[in-house]
N, C-alpha and C positions, 0 to 999 in steps of 0.2 A: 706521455702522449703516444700516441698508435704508431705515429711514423717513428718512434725509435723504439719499438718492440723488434727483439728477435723476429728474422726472416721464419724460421723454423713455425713459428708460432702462428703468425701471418698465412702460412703455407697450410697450416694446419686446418683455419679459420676456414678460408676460401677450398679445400677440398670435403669439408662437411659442409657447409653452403651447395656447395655442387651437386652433392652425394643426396638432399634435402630434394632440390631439384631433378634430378634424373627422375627421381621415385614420382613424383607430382604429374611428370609428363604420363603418366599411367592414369591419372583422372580427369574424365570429361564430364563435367555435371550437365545437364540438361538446366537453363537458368530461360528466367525470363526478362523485360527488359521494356524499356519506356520511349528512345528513338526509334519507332518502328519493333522492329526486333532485337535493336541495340539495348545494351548498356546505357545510360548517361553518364557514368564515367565510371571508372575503374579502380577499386581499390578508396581508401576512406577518406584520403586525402582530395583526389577530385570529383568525389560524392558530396564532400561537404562543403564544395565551391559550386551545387550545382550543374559539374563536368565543365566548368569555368576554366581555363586554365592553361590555354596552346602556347602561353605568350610568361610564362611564369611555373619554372618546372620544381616538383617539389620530391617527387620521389621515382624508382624507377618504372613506373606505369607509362612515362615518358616516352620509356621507348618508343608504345605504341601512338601515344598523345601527339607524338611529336619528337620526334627524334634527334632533330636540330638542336634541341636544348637541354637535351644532358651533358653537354660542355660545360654547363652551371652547377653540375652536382659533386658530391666526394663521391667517392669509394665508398658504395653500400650495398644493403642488401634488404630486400622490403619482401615480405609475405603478408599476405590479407584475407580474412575471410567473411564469406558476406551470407547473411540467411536472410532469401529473399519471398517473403509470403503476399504473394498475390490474391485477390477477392476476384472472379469472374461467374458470368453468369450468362446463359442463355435463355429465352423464354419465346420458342418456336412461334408463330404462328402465321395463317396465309390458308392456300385451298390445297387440296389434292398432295401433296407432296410434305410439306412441315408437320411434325409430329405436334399437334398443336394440343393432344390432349396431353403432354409431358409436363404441364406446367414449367415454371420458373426452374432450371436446373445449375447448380453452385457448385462452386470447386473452391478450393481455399488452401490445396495443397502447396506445400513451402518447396526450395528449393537452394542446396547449399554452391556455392561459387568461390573456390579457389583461385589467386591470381598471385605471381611471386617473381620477383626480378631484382638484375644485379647488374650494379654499373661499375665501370671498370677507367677512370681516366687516364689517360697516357698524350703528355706533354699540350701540346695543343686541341688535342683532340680526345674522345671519350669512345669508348665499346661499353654495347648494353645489350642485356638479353634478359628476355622475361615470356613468362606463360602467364597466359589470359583465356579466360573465359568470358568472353564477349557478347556471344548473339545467342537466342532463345526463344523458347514460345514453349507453350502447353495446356491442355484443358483432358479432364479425365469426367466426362458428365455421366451420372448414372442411367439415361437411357439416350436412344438415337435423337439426334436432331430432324431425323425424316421419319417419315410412318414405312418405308417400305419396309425395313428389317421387321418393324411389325409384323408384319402382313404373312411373312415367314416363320417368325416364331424368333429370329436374332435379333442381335442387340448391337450391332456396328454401328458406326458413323458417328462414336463419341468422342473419340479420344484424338490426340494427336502431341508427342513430344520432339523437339526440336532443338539443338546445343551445337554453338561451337566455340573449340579452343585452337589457339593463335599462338603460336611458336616464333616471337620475331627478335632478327638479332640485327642492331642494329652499332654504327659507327656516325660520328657527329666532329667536323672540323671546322675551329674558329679560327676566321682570316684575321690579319694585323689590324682591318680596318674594323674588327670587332662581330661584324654581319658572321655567324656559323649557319652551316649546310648539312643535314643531316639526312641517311639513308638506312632503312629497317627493309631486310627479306624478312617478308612474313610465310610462314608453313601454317596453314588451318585444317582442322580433322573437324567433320560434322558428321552428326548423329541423329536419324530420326525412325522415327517409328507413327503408324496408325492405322484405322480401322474406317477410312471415310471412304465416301460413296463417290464414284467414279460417276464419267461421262455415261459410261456403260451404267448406270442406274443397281452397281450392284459391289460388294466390299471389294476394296483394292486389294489383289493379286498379292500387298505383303503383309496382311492380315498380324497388323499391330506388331510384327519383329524387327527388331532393330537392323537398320541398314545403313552403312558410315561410307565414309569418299575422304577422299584428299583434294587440298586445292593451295593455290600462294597467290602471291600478288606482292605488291610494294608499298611502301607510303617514305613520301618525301618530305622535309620541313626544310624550314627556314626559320631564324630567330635570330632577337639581337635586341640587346639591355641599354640603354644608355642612364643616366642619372638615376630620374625618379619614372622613367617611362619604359616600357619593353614591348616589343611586337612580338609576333607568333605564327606563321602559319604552316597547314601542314595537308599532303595530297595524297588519299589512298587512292591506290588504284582499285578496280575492280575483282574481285578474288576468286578465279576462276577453280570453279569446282568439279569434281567428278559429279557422274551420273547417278541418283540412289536408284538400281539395278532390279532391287526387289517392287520399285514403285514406279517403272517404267508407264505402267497403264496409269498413275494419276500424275505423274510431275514425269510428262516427259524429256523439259529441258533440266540440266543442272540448276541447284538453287546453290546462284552466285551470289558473293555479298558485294553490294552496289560502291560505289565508286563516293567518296565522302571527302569534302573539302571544311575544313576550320581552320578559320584567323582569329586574332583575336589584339586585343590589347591588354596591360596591366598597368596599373598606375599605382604610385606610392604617397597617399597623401598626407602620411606623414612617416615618419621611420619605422613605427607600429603597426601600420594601417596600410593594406593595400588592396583596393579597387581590381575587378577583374571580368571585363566583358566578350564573348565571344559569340562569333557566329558561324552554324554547322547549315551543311545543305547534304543530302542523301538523294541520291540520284537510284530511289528507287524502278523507275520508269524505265532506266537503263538495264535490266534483270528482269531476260525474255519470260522465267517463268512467270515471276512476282507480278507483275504488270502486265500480262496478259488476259485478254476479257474473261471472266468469269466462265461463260458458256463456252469458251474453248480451252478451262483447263487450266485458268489464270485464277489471282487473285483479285486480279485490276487495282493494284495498289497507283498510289501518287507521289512526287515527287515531296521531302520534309524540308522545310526551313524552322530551324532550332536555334532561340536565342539561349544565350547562359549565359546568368551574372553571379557573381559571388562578393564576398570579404571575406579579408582575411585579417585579423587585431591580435598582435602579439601581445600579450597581455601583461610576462615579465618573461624572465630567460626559463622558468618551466611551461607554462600554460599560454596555449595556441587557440585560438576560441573560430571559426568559420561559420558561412552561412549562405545561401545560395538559392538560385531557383532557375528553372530550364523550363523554355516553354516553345513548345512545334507542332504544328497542324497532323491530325490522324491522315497515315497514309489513306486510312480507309473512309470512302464518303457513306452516305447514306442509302445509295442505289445499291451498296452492294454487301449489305448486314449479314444476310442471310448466307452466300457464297460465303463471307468470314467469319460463320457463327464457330468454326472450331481454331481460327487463330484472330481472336478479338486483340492485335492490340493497337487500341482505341485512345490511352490516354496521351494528354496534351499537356497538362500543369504539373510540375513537381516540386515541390518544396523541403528545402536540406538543411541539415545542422549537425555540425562535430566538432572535434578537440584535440589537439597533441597536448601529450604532458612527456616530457624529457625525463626520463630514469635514472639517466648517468650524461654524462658528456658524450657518449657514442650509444646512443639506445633510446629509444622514444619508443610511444604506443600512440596508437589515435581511433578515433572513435564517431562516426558517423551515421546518421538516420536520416531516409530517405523517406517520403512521402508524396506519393502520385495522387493528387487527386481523382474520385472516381468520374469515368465519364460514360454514359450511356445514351448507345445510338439504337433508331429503330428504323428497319428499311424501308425507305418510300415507297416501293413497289412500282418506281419509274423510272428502274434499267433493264436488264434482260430477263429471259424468262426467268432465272433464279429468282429476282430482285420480285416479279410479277406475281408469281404462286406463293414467294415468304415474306409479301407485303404485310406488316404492323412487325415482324419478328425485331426482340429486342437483345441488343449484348451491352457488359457492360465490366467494367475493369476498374479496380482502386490496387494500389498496391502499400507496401510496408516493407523497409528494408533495413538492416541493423548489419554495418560492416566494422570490423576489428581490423588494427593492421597494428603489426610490428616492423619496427625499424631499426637495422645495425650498420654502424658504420664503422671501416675496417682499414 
């Protein structure tokens, strides 16, 4: 058994675990994602509940899930990797301003997402740390979504990429009375880059080069197991960002990441089988840039309420079989298409399926697929003047995601 392995050995394990991670913290992919700009959950384990799962912790993604409840877990070590292929489209059209002879324009480029963490128990209480890549957006269209670069003879206002990665270390302690309280510092680093058209009617001042910020924030939980039922809840705070500096003339506030509240419950209805319902709220509204009116430089995003259900059926002591679906209103309504025709993200229904299979008594793999239904919106042309001049303009988003995780426990 592992706890009576030589210390030497043990010592050996956890400083290439370590040494795996330092290197990792050098890669920021640029990913995209289904709650808004989020993730629906992280890593393949709560991909395939869904993102189900604040109340039922199953590997160290936790940390960020919810931190309160890696009191429940061993001493391990989880890496994941997710290739995430998005379908997006725009298809201009309105008067004077939408490039509307561009027809229908498609992107389908993929995007890889790294995420790795390690939990550490000690006596009553647990330490975790993991890197995450969380939040996302991007569209690379072969010509502008406006006619003026036309007009010029350029070809700006298509692209737009968007990533960030989550450094959070976190500590979880369970009282006598069972109730644990759990607290993760979170470090985020974001990355963006584009080529859109400013208020000023002409390309932004960072002319598609990458420009990156630092930012932190907190998230707090709570949890607590009793028999066959568990609770879960968990509080980020809001992630207060640096300024991107090269993009002053189009995103003049910081793009912070909003403030997110999920509870949830788990039920075990039978020793095999466990039930898993949760509910997420994104206080997009609270993120001056985000939710700022279009015509002054905003997105005009809205506030998300996101259900997740999942199952989970142990099938025997190898084979873990899950299944799940998340569903939340687009921050983005219909007045304001056109303003988001270069961060479409639109979809609302997801639907999930994976598997652990157990290799040895300390070592599992798992295996999840995520599918976004597509959803496409076209602008009413009854909010501002964006919404007015790019009335009928359509976008529209499905995605496809396939995540890999290994598991070692130490």
């Amino acid at each position: 058994m592992p706890v009576n392995r030589p210390r030497i050995q043990r010592s050996s394990r956890e400083a290439a675990v370590l040494a795996i991670f330092s290197v990792l913290l050098a890669l920021v992919p640029c990913s995209w994602a289904t709650d808004g700009h989020q993730l629906i959950g992280i890593g393949a384990l709560q991909e395939g509940t869904g993102g189900a799962g604040v109340a039922s912790p199953k590997d160290s993604s936790w940390v960020l899930l919810n931190p309160a409840a890696i009191v429940d877990l061993d001493r391990r070590f989880d890496f994941s990797f997710e290739y995430f292929r998005p379908y997006r489209y725009v298809e201009p059209h309105g008067l004077v301003l939408p490039n509307s002879g561009g027809g229908r324009m498609g992107d389908d480029g993929a995007f890889p997402i790294p995420a790795m963490g390690l939990i550490f128990p000690h006596g009553q209480g647990a330490f975790g740390v993991g890197l995450f890549a969380v939040n996302g957006m991007g569209v690379d269209y072969r010509n502008s979504r406006t006619i003026i670069p036309r007009i010029f003879g350029q070809n700006f206002d298509r692209r737009t990429q968007y990533g960030v990665m989550k450094l959070s270390l976190a500590y979880a302690y369970k009282f006598d009375n069972g109730w644990s309280l759990g607290i993760a510092a979170n470090l985020d680093y974001e990355r963006f880059k584009t080529d859109m058209l400013t208020l000023g009617f002409w390309e932004t001042s960072g002319k598609n080069n990458w420009d990156d910020g630092f930012g932190g924030g907190l998230t707090v939980g709570v949890y607590k197991n009793w028999d066959r039922w568990s609770f879960g809840a968990a509080y980020t705070t809001p992630q207060w960002m640096q300024t991107f500096d090269k993009y002053k003339d189009l995103l003049p506030d910081p793009m912070n990441l909003p403030q997110t509240v999920q509870t949830g419950v788990a039920f075990k209805a039978t020793p095999d089988v466990e039930l898993l319902l949760d509910y997420k709220y994104i206080n997009w509204e609270g993120v001056a840039q985000i939710a700022r009116a279009c015509i002054q430089g905003g997105f005009g995003w809205k506030d998300q309420h996101v259900v997740k259900a999942g199952v989970e059926w142990k099938v025997n002591p190898k084979w873990t079989l899950r299944t799940g679906a998340s569903y939340g209103n687009s921050p983005i309504s219909a007045d304001k298409v056109f303003a988001n025709a270069l961060f479409p993200a639109i979809t609302e229904l997801s639907a999930t399926a994976g598997f652990s299979y157990a290799i040895t008594e300390n070592s599992d793999i798992h295996f999840a697929y995520e599918h976004a239904l597509g959803n496409t919106l076209t602008d009413s042309g009854k909010g501002d003047l964006f919404s007015m001049v790019g009335k009928g303009t359509k976008i529209h988003l499905d995605e496809n995601c396939f995540t890999a995780e290994y598991s070692y426990k130490f």
